[in-house]
N, C-alpha and C positions, 0 to 999 in steps of 0.2 A: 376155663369155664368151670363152673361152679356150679354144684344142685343140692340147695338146703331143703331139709324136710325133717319133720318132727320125728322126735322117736316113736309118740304114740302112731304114726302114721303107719310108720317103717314095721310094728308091731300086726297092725293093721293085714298089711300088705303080707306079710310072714303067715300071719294064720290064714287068710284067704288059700295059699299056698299050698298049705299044709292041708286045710280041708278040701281041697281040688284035687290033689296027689292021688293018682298020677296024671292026671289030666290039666294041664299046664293053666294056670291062673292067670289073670289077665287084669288091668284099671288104666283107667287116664288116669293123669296127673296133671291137677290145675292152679295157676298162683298169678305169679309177676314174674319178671324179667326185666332183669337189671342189665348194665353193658358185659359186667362179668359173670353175672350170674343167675339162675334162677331159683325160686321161691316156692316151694310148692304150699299152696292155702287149703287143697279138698282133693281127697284121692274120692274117686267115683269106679267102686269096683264091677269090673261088666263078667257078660256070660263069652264063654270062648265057646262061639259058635262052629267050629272045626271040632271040636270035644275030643282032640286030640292030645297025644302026650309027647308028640315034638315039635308043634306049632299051635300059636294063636291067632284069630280075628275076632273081629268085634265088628256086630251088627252095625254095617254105616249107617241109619237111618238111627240108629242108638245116640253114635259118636253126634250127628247132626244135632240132634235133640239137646244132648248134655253141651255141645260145643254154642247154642243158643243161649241156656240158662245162664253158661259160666261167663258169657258175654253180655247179660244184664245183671252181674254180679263184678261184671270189671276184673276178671280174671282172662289167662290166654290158659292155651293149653301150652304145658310147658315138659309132658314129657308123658310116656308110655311108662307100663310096668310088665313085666311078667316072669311067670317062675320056669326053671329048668331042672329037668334031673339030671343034668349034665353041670357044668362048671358054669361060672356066672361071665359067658362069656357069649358074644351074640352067635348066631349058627349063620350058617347061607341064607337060609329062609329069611332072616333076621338082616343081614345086610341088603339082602332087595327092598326088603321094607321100609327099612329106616332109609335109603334112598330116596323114596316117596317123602318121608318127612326129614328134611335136612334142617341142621341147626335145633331139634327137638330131642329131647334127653331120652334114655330108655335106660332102665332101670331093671337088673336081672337080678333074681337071687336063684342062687344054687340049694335046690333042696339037700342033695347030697356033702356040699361043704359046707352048707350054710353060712354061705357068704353071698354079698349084694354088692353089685358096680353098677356104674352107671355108663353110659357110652352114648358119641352122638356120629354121626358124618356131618361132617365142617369143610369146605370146600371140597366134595368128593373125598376128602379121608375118613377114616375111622378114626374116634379120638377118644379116649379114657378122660372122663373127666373125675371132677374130686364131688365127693359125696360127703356135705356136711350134716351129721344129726344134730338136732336141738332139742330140749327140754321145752 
């Protein structure tokens, strides 16, 4: 599996990050999906309602809202975002979560390395997918 996304996006998603710090940053990500891979078309960056610095949520009744628009837009939701001060690597918190949404990409960047991965659970595993940037 496969997760394309703009660099301006990626830029995006970086400074949100960075003006959150330390309070962990949080967006859907919304596109297409293809059999191998997904497309991201519109990051929609939300508030982390936890206002914590080692976990996110996002207002459901938000997520409902933007998950209507982007479906009279012809978009799915195709992946989660958020930042860690830790390594770009999901936490526990993070793996129950993503449990809830399986086959749906999540997208970390490490403030501290300032590195970004991407990870899904695909038949109950954990799986590192490939993150492609585009111009």
């Amino acid at each position: 599996m496969l997760l394309r996304i703009k660099q301006s996006q990626i830029r995006q998603l970086k400074d949100e990050a960075y003006c959150s710090n330390p309070i962990e940053a949080c967006a859907l990500l919304f596109g297409k999906s293809i059999k191998t891979a997904y497309s991201v078309k519109k990051v929609v960056v939300a508030a982390n309602i936890l206002n914590s610095i080692v976990e996110f949520a996002i207002n459901p009744q938000f997520v409902v809202v933007e998950l209507k628009k982007a479906e009279t837009e012809g978009l799915d939701l195709v992946g989660f975002f958020h930042s860690h001060s830790a390594r770009a690597y999901p936490s526990i918190v993070d793996l129950k979560n993503m449990k809830l949404w399986p086959n749906t990409s999540w997208l970390i960047f490490s403030l501290t390395e300032e590195k970004i991965a991407a990870y899904m659970i695909r038949n109950d595993k954990l799986e590192k997918i490939g993150l492609k940037t585009e111009s």
